[in-house]
C-alpha positions in Angstrom: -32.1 -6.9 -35.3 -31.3 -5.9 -31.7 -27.4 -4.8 -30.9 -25.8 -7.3 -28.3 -24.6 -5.9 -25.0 -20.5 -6.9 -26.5 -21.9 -5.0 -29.6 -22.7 -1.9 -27.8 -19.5 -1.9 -25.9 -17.3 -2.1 -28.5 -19.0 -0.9 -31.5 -16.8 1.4 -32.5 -14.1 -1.0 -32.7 -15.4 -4.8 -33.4 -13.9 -6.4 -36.2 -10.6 -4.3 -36.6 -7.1 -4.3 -35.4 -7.1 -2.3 -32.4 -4.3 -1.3 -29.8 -5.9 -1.8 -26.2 -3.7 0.7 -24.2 -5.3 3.5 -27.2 -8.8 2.4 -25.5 -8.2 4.7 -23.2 -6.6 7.7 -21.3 -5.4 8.8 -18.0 -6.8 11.1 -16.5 -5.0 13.1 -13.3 -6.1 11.4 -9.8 -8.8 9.4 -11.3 -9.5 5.8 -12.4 -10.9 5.7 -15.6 -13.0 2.5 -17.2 -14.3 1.6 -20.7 -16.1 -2.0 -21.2 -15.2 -3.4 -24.5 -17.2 -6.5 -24.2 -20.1 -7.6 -22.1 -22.2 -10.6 -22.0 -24.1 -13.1 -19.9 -20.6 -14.8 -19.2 -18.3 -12.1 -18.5 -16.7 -8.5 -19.2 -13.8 -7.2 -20.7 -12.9 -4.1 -19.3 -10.0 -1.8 -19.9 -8.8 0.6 -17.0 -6.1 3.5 -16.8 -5.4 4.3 -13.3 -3.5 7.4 -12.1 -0.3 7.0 -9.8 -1.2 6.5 -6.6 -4.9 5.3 -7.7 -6.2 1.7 -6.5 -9.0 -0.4 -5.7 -9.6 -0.8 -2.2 -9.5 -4.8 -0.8 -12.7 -6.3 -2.1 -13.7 -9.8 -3.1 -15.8 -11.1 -6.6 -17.4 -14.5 -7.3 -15.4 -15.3 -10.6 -11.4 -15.5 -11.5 -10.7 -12.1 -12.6 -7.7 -12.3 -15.0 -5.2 -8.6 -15.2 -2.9 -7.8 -18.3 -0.9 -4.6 -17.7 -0.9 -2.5 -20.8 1.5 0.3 -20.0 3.4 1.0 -16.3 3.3 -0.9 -12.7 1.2 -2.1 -10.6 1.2 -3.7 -7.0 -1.7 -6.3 -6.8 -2.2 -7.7 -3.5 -3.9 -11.3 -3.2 -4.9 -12.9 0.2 -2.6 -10.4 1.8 0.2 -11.6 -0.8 1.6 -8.6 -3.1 2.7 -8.7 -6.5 4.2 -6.5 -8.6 3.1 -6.3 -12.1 4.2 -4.8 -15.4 3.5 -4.2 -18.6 3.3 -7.4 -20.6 2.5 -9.4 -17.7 -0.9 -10.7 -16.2 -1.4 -12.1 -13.4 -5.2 -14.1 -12.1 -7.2 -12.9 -9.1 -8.9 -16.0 -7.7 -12.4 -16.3 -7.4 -13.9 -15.2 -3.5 -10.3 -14.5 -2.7 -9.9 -10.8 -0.8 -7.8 -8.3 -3.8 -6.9 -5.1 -4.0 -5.0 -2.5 -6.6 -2.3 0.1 -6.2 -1.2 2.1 -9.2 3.1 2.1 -8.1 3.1 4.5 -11.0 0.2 5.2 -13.9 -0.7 2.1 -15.6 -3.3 0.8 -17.8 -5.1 -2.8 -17.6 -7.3 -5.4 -19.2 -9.7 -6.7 -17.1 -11.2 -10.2 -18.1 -13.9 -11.8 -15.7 -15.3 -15.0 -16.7 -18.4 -16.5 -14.8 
């Protein structure tokens, strides 16, 4: 039996109660990444970006949907910012220009659905 691509991601975890934001740690002027789930149709990835850490203005073919786990971040969406916190999500629109800033350090779920 061959291991899925969502079973290799999250092997260590599937089938049990898990806190996401314990996924992962900061790390000091760095972005870190883990993928917890990947198929044909999409990704789950969880992110922990250090204070002043982004993602540069960039574009993706598919709604990209962000739940902040821990701390603040400013999103900024066809040249619109938001402010986001933990407990609150907010949906990137497909082919629609994006881009992160950590306003302090702050961990994410990323969900992108093709």
């Amino acid at each position: 039996m061959t291991e899925t691509n969502a079973e290799a991601a999250g092997a260590d975890f599937m089938g049990k109660v898990v806190n996401m934001a314990d996924l992962i740690a900061y790390q000091d002027a760095s972005v870190v990444s883990r993928t917890i789930a990947k198929t044909d149709s999409g990704t789950i990835t969880v992110f922990a970006f250090d204070q002043g850490q982004g993602l540069s203005e960039h574009t993706a073919p598919f709604d990209a949907l962000v739940h902040v786990l821990d701390g603040e971040v400013e999103v900024t969406i066809s040249n619109e910012p938001h402010r986001v916190s933990a407990g609150e999500m907010i949906v990137m629109p497909g082919n629609e220009p994006h881009a992160l800033s950590a306003v302090e350090r702050f961990k994410m779920v990323l969900v992108m659905l093709k």
